[in-house]
N, C-alpha and C positions, 0 to 999 in steps of 0.2 A: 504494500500500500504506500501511496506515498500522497503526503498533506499540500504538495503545489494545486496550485490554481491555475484551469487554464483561461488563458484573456480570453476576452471578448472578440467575435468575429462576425462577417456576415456570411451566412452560411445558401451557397447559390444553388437552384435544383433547375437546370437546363431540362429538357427533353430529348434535344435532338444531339447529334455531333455538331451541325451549324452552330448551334446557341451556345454550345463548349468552346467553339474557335470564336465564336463573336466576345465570349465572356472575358476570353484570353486575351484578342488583342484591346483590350476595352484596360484591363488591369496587372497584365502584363506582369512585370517580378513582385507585385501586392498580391498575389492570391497565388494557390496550393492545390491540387485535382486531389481528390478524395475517392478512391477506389475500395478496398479492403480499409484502408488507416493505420492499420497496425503499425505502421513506423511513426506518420504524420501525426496522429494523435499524440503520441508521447509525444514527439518533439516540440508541440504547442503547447507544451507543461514547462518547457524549461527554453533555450534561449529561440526556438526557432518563431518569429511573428510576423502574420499576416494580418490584412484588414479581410480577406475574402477568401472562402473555402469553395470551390466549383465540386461539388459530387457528381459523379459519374449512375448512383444511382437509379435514376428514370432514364438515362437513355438508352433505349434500343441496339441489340446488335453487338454487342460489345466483350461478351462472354463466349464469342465461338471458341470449340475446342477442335482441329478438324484434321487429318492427312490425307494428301493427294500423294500416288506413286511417285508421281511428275512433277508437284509441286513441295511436297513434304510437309512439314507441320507447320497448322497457321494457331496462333496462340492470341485470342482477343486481351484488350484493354483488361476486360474485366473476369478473365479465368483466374480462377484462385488453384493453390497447390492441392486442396481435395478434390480437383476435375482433374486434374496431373496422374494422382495415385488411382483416382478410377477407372484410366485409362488404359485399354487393351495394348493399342498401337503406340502409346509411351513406354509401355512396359519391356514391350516386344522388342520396338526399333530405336528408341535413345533411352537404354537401362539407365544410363550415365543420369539423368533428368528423372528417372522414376528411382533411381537410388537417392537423389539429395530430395526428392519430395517426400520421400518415409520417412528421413530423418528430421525434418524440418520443426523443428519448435515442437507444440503441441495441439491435440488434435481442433480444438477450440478455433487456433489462430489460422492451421491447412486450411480453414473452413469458409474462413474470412480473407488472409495476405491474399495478395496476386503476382503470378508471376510477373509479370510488368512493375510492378510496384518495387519486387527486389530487386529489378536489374536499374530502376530509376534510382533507386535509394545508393545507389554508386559504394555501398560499405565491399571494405574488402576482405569480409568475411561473408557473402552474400552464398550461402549454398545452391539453389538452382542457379543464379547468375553463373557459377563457376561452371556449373556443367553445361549451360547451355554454351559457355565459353570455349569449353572443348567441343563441344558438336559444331559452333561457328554458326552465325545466322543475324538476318537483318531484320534493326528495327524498322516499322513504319510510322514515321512523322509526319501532321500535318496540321497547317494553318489555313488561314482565309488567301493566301498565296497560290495553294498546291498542296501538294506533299513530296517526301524528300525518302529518299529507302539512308540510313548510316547501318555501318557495319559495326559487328559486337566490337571485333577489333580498334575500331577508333570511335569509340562509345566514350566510353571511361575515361575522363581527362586527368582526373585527379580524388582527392579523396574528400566525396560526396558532388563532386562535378559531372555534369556527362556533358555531353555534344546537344543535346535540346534546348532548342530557345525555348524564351519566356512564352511566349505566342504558340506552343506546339503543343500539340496531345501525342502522345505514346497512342497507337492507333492497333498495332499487333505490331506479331515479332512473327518472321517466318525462321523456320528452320531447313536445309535442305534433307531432301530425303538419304537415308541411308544406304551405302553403294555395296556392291559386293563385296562380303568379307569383314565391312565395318566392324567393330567390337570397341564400347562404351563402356566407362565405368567413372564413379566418383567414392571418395572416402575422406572421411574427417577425421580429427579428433579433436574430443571436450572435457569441462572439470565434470559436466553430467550429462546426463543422455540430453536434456531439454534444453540447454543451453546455447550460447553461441560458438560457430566453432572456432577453437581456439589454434588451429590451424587444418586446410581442407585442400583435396587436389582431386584432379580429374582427367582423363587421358580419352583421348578419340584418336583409333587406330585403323587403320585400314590391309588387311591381313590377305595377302596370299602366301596360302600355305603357313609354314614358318615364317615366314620375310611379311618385314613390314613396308609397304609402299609407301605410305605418306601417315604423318601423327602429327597430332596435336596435343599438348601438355601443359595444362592449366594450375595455377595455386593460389589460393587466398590464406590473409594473415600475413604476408609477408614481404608488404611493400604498400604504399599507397591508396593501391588501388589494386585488382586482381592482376596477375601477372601468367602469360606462357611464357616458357622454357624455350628458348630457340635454339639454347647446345644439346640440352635432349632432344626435343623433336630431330636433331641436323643426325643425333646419335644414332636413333631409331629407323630411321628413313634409310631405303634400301641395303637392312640389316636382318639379319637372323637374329630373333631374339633370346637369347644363350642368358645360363646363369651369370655366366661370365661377363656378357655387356650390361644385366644388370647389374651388375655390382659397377660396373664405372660410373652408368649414369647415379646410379645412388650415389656415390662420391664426388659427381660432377654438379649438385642440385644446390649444394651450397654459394656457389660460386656465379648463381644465377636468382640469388633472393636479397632482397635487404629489409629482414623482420625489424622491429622494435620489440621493446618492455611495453608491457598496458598490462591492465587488471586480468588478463584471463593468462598471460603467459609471458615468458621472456624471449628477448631475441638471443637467448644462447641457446637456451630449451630447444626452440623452433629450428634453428642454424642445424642442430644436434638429429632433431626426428626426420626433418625436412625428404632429406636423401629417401627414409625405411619409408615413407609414406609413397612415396614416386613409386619407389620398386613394389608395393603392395599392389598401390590402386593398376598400373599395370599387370601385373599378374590377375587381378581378380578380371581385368577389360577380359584378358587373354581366356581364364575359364570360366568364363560368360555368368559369373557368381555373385550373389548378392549377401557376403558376409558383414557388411555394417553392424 
């Protein structure tokens, strides 16, 4: 519990996406989109203020959960992590995305957060963010301009920054579909299961046979903002993956993070597991396993 107060706001109930983007360029860095809340809320308790809260709640359209072969997963504004774990074809084709949504907080808040809402909240302890980070996929942004497709990769600018103007709705995130061979996976670790993680990684591999064609190697906790590995992934990529090359990239993961101290862990800790977490969540992509 906690005895803060939150200010005063004018709280705006749009209907449509128009009146979302009108409401936007109208009040621009003064108001806040209100999806789930579960981040926004708190932070109206303590130094984050606005004059005006836009919810997202009455408008239409905005919670699709959907995959096309061809076009891969379309993720709306307003899909929360319990439409994630409901999900056949999340489960199936990006495990990576259906592993960080089991572990995600508690069941209360799967019920409520939205995926959109943790990739905007830019923290770099963000779970689905990270895994959507290793599957790779683009937002869609849009104003009373147009719209604009930005890539996960140049999303994240800094720590609680993204690439979204004041004027823009997070509209959906696409993902591409999974190629032959693909194998996903994400893993964390916490002070408790419910917690935040207090460092987390995710790997999207593309496997023929033994050999790997092309990977992608994601981490949070340990810099900024979410960070890929581009000496592992250069490690991985058109390699066989042997005990042997794991153990180098495990000793080569340090040399590609730069964690801090904060309340859930130290950047010596994190420096120290960093490596065994890479070589895990790899192994687990590789036996298509869900041991979180």
């Amino acid at each position: 519990m906690t005895s803060r107060v939150m200010r005063d706001f004018d709280l705006l109930l749009p209907e449509s996406v128009p009146d979302v983007l009108a409401l936007l360029a109208s009040h621009k860095n003064n108001c806040a989109i209100l999806a789930g809340g579960t981040d926004l809320l708190v932070a109206l308790k303590f130094d984050y203020a606005v004059d005006n809260v836009i919810s997202l709640a009455l408008v239409p359209g905005l919670d699709g959960l959907t995959f096309d072969a061809q076009a891969g997963l379309t993720i709306g504004a307003g899909v929360t992590i319990a439409q994630i774990l409901k999900s056949a074809d999340v489960k199936e084709k990006y495990p990576a995305l259906w592993q960080a949504a089991k572990v995600f907080a508690t069941p209360q808040l799967r019920n409520t957060a939205t995926v959109l809402g943790n990739i905007l909240r830019a923290s770099p302890a963000g779970d689905c963010s990270l895994a959507l980070y290793a599957l790779g996929g683009k937002l869609l942004l849009e104003n009373q301009s147009g719209r604009r497709e930005v890539d996960l990769d140049d999303f994240w600018l800094s720590y609680g920054k993204t690439a979204r103007r004041d004027d823009e709705l997070a509209v959906s995130l696409q993902v591409p579909p999974p190629v032959a061979g693909q194998k996903s996976a994400f893993r964390r670790m916490t002070r408790t299961t419910e917690d935040l993680s207090k460092i987390n990684a995710a790997v999207c591999l593309q496997m023929e046979g033994d050999n790997c064609r092309a990977a992608r190697v994601a981490m949070g906790c340990v810099g900024p903002t979410l960070v890929r590995l581009p000496k592992v992934e250069t490690m991985l990529e058109g390699a066989e993956i042997t005990d042997d090359l794991l153990q180098e990239i495990s000793a080569a993961v340090a040399s590609e993070i730069n964690p801090i101290d904060d309340i859930r862990s130290s950047a010596e800790y994190r420096l120290k597991v960093a490596g065994v977490l890479v070589r895990r969540v790899i192994v687990q992509a590789l036996n298509e396993g869900d041991d979180q």
